[in-house]
C-alpha positions in Angstrom: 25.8 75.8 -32.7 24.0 73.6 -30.7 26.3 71.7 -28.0 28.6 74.0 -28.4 28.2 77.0 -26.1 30.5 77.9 -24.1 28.2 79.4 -21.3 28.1 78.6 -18.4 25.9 76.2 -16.3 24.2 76.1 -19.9 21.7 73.0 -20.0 22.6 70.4 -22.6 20.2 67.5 -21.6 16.6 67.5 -21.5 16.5 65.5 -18.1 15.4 67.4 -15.1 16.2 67.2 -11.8 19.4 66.4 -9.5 22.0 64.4 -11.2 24.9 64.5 -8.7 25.5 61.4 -6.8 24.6 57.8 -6.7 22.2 57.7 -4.1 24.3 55.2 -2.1 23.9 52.4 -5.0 27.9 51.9 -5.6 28.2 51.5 -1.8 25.8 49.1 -1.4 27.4 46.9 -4.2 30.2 47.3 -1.9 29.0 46.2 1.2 29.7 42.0 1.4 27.2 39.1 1.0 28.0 37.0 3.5 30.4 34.0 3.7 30.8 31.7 0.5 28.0 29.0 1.1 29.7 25.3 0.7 30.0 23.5 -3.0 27.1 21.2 -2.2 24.7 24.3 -1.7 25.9 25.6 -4.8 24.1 25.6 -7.7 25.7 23.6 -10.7 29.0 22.8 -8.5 29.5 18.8 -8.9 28.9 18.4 -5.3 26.1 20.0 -5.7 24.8 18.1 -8.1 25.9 14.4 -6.1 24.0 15.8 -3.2 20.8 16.4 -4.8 20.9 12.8 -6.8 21.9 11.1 -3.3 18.5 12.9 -1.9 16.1 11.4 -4.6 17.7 8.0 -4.2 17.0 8.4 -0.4 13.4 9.7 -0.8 12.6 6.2 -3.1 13.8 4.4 -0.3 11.7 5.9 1.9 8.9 3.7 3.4 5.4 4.3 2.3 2.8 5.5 4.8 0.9 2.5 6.6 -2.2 2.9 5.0 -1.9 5.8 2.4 -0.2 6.7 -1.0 -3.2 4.6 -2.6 -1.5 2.3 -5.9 -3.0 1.1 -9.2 -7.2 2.2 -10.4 -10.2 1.7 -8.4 -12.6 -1.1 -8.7 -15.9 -2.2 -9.7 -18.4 -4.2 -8.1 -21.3 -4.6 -10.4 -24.6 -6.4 -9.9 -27.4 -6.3 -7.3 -26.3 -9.2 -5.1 -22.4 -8.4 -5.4 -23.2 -4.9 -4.7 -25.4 -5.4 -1.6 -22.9 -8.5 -0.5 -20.2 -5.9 -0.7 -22.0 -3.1 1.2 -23.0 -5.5 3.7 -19.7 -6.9 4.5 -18.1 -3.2 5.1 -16.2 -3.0 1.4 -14.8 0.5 1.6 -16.6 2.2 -1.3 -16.3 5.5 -2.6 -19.6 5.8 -5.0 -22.6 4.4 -5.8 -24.1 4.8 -9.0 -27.9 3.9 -9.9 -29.2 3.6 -13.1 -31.6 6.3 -14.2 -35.3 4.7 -14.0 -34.8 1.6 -12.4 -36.8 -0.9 -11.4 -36.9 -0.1 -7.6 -37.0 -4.0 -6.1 -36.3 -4.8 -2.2 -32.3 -5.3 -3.1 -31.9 -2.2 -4.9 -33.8 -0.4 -1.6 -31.3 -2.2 0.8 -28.4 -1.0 -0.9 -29.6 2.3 -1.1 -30.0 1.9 2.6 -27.0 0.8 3.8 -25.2 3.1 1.9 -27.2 5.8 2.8 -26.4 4.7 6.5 -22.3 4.1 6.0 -22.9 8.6 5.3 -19.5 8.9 3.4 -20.5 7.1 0.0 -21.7 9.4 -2.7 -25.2 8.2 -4.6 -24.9 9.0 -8.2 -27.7 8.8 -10.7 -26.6 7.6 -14.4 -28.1 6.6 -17.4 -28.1 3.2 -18.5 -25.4 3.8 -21.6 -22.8 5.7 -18.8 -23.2 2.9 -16.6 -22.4 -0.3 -19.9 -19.5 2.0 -20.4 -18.0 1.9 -16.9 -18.1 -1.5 -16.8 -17.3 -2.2 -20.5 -20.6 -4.4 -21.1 -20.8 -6.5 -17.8 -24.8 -7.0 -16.7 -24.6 -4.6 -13.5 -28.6 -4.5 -13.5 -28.2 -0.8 -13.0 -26.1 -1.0 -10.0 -22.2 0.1 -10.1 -20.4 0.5 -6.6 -16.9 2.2 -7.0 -14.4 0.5 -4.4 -11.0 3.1 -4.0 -7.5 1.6 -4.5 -6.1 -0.7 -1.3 -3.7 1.1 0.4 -0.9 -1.0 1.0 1.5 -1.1 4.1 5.2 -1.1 3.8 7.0 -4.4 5.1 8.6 -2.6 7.8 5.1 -0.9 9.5 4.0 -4.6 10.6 7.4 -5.5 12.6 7.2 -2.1 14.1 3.7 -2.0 15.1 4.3 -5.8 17.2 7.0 -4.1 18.9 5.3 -1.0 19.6 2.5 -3.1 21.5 5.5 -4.9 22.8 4.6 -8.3 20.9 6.4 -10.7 19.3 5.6 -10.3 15.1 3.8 -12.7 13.6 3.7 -12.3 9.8 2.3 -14.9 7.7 4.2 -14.4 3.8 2.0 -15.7 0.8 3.6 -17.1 -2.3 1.6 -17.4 -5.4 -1.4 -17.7 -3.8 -4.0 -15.9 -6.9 -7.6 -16.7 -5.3 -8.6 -13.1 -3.7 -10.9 -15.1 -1.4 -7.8 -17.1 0.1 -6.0 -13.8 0.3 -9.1 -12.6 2.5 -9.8 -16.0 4.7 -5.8 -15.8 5.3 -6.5 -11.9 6.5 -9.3 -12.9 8.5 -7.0 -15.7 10.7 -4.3 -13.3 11.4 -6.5 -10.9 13.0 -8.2 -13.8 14.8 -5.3 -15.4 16.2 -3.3 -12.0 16.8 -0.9 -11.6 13.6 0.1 -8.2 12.7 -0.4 -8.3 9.2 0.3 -10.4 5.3 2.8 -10.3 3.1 2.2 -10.8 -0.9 4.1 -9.9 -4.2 3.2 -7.5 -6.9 2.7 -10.1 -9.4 1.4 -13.3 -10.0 -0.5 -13.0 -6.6 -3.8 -12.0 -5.6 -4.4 -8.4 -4.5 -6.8 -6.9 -2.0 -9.5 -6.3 -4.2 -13.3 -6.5 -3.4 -13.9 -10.3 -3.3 -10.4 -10.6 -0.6 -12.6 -7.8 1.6 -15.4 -9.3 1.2 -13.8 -12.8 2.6 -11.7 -10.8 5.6 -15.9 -10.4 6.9 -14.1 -6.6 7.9 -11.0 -7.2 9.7 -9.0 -5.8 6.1 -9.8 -2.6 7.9 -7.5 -3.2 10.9 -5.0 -5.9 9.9 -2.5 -4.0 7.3 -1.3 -6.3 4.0 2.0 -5.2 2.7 2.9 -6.1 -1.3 6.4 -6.1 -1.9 8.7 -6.6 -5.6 10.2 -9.3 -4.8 9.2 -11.6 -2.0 12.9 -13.0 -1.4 14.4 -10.1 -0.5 11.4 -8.8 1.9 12.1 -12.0 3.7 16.1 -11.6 4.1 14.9 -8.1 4.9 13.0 -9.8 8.3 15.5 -12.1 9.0 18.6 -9.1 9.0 15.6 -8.0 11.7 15.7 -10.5 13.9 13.0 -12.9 12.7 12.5 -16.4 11.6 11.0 -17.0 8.3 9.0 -20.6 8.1 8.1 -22.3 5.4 4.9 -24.4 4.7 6.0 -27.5 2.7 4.5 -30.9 2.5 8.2 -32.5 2.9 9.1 -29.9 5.6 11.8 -31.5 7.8 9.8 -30.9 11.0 6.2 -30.5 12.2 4.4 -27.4 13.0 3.9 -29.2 16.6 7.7 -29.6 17.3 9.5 -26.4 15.8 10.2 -23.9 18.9 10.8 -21.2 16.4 7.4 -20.8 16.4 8.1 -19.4 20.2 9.4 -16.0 18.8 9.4 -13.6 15.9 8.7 -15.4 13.4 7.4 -15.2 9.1 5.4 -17.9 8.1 5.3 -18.8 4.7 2.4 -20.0 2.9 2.4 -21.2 -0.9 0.0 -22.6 -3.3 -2.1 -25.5 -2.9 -0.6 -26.9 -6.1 3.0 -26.0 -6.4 4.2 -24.9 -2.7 6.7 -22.5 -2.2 8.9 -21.2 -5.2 12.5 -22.4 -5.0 14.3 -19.1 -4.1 11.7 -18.4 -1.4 12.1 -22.3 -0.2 15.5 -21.7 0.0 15.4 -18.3 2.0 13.2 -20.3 4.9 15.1 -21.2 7.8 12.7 -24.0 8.7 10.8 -25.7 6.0 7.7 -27.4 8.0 4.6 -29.7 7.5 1.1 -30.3 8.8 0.5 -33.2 10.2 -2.3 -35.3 8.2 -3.0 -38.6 10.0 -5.9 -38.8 7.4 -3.8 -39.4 4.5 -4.8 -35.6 2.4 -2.2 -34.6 0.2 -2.1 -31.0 0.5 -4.8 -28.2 2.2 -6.3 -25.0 0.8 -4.2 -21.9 1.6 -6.4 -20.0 3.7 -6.7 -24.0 6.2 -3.2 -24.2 6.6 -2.3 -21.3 7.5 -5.4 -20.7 10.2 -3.5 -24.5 11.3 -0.3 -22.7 11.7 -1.6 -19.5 13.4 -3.6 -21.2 15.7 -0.9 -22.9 17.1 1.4 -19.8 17.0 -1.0 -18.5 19.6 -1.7 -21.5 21.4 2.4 -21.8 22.6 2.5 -18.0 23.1 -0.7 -18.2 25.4 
């Protein structure tokens, strides 16, 4: 019977070939692995698993690049006059789109010039329904230019870039100050007067949008804005550094021609032209000052006072 012989060296298996030996395989499960790597390296230890949360808590902490790690949806500037306005006052733009058949009048050639001649926007040609639906119905009179996202510095970028220049910072802080074109004159002056950058909050607060580069006549591109949570704490986050934060208030306690602080590192503070400074950011100021007014005004635009205040900033530290 099959299986069954007794002769020898008699095949019972229809494999071929050598089957003596291991080829080495049981030694090399021997042979050792090295020495035990520590808990937190290992994979569903506990440590392990503290060390990785305590690593994504530290990479949100992390500052965000100067001027990358673009935030929120690009804008649009629609219209012949807004568009040609924003082209010629340097808007940083990504596309222009023309509507298919258009009427080709002087302003629609100048834009098509100076766009042509900033050599990094893209010229798009769209029908007339695309175009309505990428600005939802507004009258662009078959001209849409796309402006990219603002890309925000972090609060600590402008103290470090004064003291890498070896400067005193000067920051000037805005608190609920909504008009763009404030946001932009305010911009403007701190480049003028050599600032090294603007504070604002995420909400309730204007944002760098096309009308605040528009008003900046350019200098957006070199002077960095920052937009912080919460305002408060970006100012106790200056003063732990070193810095005095001023207030703007029309019942300030001194004048902006008698407050030394204004000597060094200093915050200034600007609020609206209707209800001032907030009262936790009022309180957070170590100096609450005032403008003299000999001619009897009430209160000035955002974007005056605080070209008032810079300018004598720089005067002292000339």
């Amino acid at each position: 019977m099959a299986g069954n012989s007794q002769r020898r060296n008699r095949r019972t298996s229809n494999k071929k070939g050598m089957q003596v030996g291991s080829g080495g395989q049981r030694r090399r499960g021997l042979e050792g692995k090295g020495p035990t790597p520590p808990a937190s390296a290992r994979k569903g230890h506990k440590k392990n698993r503290i060390a990785n949360a305590q690593a994504k808590q530290a990479a949100s902490r992390r500052p965000a690049p100067r001027r990358g790690g673009a935030k929120g949806t690009s804008e649009m500037v629609v219209g012949r006059n807004p568009v040609y306005e924003a082209l010629r006052d340097g808007v940083p733009a990504t596309t222009l789109y023309v509507q298919q058949f258009i009427d080709n009048d002087e302003r629609v050639r100048e834009c098509l010039q100076l766009a042509g001649e900033r050599g990094n926007i893209n010229l798009m040609e769209a029908p007339r329904p695309e175009l309505d639906r990428m600005t939802k119905g507004l009258n662009h009179q078959g001209l849409v230019l796309q402006v990219p996202p603002y890309e925000y510095a972090h609060p600590e970028d402008l103290t470090a870039a004064a003291y890498d220049n070896d400067e005193e910072p000067l920051i000037v802080a805005l608190d609920g100050v909504t008009d763009p074109r404030n946001l932009g004159a305010i911009v403007r002056s701190v480049s003028a007067f050599g600032g090294h950058g603007v504070v604002v909050p995420e909400r309730r607060a204007a944002g760098m949008t096309a009308g605040a580069w528009k008003s900046s006549a350019g200098t957006a591109a070199r002077t960095p804005v920052s937009r912080v949570t919460n305002l408060t704490r970006a100012l106790e986050g200056y003063q732990k550094a070193g810095l005095t934060v001023v207030g703007l208030a029309a019942d300030g306690e001194h004048t902006v021609e008698d407050l030394e602080a204004l000597d060094g590192p200093v915050v200034i503070v600007i609020g609206s032209e209707g209800k001032g400074l907030g009262r936790l950011v009022g309180e957070t100021c170590d100096y609450r000052v005032r403008i003299s007014m000999p001619g009897g005004a009430e209160s000035l635009n955002a974007g005056v006072a605080a070209g008032i205040v810079l300018y004598e900033v720089a005067r002292r530290r000339a």
